[in-house]
N, C-alpha and C positions, 0 to 999 in steps of 0.2 A: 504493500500500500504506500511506504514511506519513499522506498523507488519510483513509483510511478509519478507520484506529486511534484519528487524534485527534478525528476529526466522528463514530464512530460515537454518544454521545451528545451531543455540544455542538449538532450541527450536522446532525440525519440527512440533508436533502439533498446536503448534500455529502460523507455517507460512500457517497450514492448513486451520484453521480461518481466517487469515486473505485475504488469497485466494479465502476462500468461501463468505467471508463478497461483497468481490468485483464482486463476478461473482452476487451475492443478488444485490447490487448497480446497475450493467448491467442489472438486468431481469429488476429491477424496472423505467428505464431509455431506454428501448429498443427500442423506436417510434424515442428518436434521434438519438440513435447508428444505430437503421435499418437504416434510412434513409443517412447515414452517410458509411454506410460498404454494402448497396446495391450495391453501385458502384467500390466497390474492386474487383479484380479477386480474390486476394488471398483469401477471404470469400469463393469464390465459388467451388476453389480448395480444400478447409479444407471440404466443407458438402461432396465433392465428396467423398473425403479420408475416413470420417466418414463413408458416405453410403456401400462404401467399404469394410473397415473394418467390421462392421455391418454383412454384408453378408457373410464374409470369416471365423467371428468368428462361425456364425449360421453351415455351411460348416463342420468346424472343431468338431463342438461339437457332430453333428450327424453321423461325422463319427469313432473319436475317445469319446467317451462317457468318457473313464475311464479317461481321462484328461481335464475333463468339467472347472474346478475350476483353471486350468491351465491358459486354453485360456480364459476364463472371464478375470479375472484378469487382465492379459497382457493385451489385449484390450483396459480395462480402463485405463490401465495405459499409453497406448500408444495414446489415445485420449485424454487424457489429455493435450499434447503436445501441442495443437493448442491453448490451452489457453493465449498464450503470448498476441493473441491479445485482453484479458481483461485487463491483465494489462499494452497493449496500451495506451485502451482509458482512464486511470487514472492516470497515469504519465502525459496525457495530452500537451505534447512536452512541458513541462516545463523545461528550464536546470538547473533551480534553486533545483526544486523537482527530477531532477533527480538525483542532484548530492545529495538530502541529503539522497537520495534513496542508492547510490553508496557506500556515508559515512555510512550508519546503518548496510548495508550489509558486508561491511569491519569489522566494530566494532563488531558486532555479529560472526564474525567467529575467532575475536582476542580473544574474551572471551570465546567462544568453548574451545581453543585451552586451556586455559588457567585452566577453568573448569574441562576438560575431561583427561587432562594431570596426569600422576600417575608413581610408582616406574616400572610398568611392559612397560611403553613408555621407559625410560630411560633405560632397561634390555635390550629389544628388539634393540634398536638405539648401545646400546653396545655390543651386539653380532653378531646381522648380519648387523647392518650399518644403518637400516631404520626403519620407525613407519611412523604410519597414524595416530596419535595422537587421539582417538578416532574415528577416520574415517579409511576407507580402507584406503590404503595406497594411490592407485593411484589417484583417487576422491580428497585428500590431497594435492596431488602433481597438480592436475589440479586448485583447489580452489588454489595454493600458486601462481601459476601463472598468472594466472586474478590478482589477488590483487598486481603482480608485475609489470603487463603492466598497469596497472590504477594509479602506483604511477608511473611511468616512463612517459604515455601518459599525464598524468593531472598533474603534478608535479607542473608547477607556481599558479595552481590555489589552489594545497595545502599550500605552499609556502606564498600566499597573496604577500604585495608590500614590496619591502626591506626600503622602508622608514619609515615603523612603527616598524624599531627600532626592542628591546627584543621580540616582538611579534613574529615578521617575524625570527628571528631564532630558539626562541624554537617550531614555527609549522617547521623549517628546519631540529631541531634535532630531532623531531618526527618522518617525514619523514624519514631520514637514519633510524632508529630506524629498525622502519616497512620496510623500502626496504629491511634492511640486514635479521632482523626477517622470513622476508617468501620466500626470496633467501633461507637462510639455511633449510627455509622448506622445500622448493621445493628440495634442496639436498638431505633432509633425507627421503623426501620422498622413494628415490628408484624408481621410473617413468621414465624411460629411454626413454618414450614418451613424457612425459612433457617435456625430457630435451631437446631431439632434435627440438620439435617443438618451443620450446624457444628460441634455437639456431638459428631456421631457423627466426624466426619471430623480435626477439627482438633490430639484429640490423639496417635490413631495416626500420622498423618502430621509431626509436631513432632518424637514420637519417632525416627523414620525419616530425619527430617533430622539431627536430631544425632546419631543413629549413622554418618550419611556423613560427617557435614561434623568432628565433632573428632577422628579418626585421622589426618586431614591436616591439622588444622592443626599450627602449633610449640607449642613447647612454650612459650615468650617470650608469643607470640600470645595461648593461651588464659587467660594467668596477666592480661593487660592485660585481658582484656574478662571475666576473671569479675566485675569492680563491676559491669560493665555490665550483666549477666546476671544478678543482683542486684536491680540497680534495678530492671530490663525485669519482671522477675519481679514485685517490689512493686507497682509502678504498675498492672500487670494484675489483681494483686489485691484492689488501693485499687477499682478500677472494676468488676469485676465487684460489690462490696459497694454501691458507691453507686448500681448500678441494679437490685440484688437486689428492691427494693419493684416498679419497672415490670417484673422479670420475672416476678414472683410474680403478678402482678394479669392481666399477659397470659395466664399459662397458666391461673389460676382463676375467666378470665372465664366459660366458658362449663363450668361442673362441672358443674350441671342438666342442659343440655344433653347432655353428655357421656353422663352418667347415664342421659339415656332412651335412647339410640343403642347402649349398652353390655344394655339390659334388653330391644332389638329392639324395642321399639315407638314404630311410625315415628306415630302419631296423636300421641305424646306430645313428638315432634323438633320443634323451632320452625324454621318457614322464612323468617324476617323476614332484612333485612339485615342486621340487629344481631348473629346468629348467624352464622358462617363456617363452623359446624364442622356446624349444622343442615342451613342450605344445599346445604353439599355431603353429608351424607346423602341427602337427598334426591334430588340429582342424580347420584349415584353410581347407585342404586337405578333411577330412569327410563330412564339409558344404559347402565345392564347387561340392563334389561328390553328397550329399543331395540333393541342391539346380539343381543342372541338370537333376535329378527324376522330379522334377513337378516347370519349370524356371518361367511360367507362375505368379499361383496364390500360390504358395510356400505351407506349411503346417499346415499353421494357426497360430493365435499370440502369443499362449505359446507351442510352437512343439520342441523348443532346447533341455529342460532339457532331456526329455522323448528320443528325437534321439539321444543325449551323451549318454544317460542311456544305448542305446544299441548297441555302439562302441565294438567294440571286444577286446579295450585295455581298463581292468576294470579301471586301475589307471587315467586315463581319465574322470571317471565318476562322481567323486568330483564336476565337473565344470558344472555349469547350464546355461553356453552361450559361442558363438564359440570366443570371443575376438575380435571381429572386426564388427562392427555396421552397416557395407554396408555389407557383409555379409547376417550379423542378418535377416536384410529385408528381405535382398533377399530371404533367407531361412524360414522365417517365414509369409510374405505377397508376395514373388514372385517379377517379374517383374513389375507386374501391381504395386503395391503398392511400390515400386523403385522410378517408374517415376512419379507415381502423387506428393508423397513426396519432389522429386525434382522439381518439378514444382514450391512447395510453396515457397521452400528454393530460390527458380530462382527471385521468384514476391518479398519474401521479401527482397533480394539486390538489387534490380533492384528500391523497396520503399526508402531504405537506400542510394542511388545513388542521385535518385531524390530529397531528403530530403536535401541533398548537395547542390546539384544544386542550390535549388531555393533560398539556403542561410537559412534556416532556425534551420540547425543545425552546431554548431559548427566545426572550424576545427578539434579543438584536441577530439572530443568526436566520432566524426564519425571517427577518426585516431585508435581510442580507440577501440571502438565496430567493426571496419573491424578487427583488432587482434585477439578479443574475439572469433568472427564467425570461422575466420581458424586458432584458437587453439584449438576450438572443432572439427573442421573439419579433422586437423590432428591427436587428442588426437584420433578420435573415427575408426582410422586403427588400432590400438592395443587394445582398450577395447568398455565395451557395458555397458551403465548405463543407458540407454530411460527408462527402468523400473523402475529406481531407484530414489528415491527422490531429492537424491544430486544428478542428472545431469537434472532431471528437471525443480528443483527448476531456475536452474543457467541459464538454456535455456531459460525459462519463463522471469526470472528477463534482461536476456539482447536480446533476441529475442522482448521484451515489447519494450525497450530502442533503438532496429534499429528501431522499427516500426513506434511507435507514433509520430514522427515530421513528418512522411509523412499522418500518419491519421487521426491526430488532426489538419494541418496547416488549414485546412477550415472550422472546425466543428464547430457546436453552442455549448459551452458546458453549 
């Protein structure tokens, strides 16, 4: 478990091991887990989904042959998905292990950064504004965000007590450290999804935390950390001002653009690279058109790259997915594989709800992980990473995190 958090970006083979070690751990352990996950629905939604897929892939092969290794692939890697509930039952509703689960996954993407970092990120960031710092960019920009609402959501518990003194402020100047740190990332990133879904997310959920967190504190307590809250507050808004010009320029890059997309004429959308927002105009419009061919059971799990491939606008053809993940589905599993999907996603908030309930998981962490869920949920209107390592490393690691306090509150472990 502790592998997988810290290598899921530093090191993905070896979050691959450590993935595997645990799904070894489940096989070996499987009389208490059945007996334990017989009584889930969301178990029974996942084999449906699998049996599904299963079929649609078989579907696809036999009927496109020459894109056999396509739809394999995609497949597995789309069934892969459901793995979070292995690393459910090993996090074990633990909050202790989940946060140091939280903490490694943090550390591990600070030393990425750190590692992966080179003269051609600093060239890039100096001419058009952005870098993925070894990552895509947007993937970057979504990782900077989780690591901003986690140090936002769980802040005192980074923090510790203000009474022990030197401790309790150099883990405070840590903190700023890392908040300002992956703020500026998420800026350079260039994510224009990340940012709005930030914007939309990060001050009702600010508020929310500090209606839980100051009835509990003392009274001693909050009279010491209001300089703090002060400062936190100035610094924040020293930084947004100093990067007010690269926000301004990201979102006015593409206003023409915008302009024809907004007047419905698609002759006048640019499809060049250079447009993002053109682009995916574009490719919205051919996988809505796609997707109405066959709504049902869509075109099999690797069918994108192959239908861009044969877009009549070649510059289009670079891209091997439409940029929008409700989409994707639809287009590549149909209808039927839409709603089963959603079904699961339905059982596991509906687990994370009840895990509240019954008290057994924190305020601030279920504050936390409701963020996580709809900053994927709105990141994945402009992009598509199910196939890609870094979106399911991240889904795995906090899809495990809503689960297990509602799958573990009763188990023998």
């Amino acid at each position: 478990m502790y592998l997988f958090a810290f290598a899921a970006r530093l090191a993905p083979s070896a979050a691959y091991l450590g993935l595997f070690l645990m799904e070894l751990g489940a096989i070996a352990r499987i009389g208490t887990i059945w007996r334990r996950l017989r009584r889930e629905p969301l178990l029974w939604v996942a084999l449906v989904f699998l049996i599904y897929l299963v079929a649609r892939t078989l579907l696809a092969v036999i009927e496109f042959p020459q894109h056999r290794d396509l739809h394999l692939a995609d497949a597995v890697d789309l069934a892969q998905l459901w793995l979070f509930v292995v690393v459910a039952w090993w996090l074990g509703a633990d909050t202790r292990r989940a946060l140091w689960v939280l903490g490694l996954a943090l550390a591990g993407f600070v030393l990425n950064f750190f590692y992966r970092i080179d003269a051609e990120d600093v060239q890039r960031v100096a001419t058009i504004g952005r870098s993925g710092f070894g990552m895509s960019a947007l993937p970057f920009g979504l990782y900077c965000s989780v690591g901003v609402l986690g140090l936002l959501m769980l802040a005192p518990r980074f923090w510790g007590r203000p009474r022990r003194g030197t401790r309790f402020y150099l883990r405070l100047a840590l903190w700023v450290v890392l908040l300002l740190g992956l703020s500026q990332g998420l800026i350079l990133s260039g994510s224009r999804g990340s940012w709005l879904a930030m914007l939309l997310l990060a001050p009702p959920l600010v508020w929310f935390r500090l209606r839980q967190w100051q009835p509990r504190a003392e009274h001693k307590t909050g009279r010491r950390l209001a300089p703090v809250i002060v400062a936190v507050t100035l610094i924040a808004s020293l930084f947004i001002y100093g990067n007010m010009d690269t926000l301004k320029t990201r979102f006015g890059w593409e206003a023409e653009t915008i302009a024809s997309i907004a007047r419905l004429d698609p002759a006048q959308v640019r499809h060049d690279a250079g447009s993002s927002s053109g682009v995916r105009f574009h490719l919205y419009r051919y996988g809505w058109a796609k997707w109405r061919e066959r709504p049902l059971l869509g075109w099999g799990p690797g069918a994108s790259e192959p239908l861009i491939d044969a877009h009549e606008i070649e510059a289009l053809h670079r891209w091997n997915h439409l940029h929008n993940s409700y989409l994707e589905v639809l287009v590549r599993l149909g209808l039927v594989g839409l709603i089963i999907l959603a079904i699961g996603v339905w059982y596991l908030l509906r687990a994370l709800r009840a895990a509240r309930r019954a008290g057994t998981m924190a305020e601030d962490i279920h504050l936390y992980l409701v963020g996580v869920l709809w900053l994927l949920a709105l990141t994945s209107f402009t992009d598509f990473r199910m196939i890609h390592s870094d979106w399911r490393f991240l889904w795995l690691l906090f899809g495990g995190l809503a689960y297990t306090y509602h799958l573990r509150t009763d188990a023998t472990t």
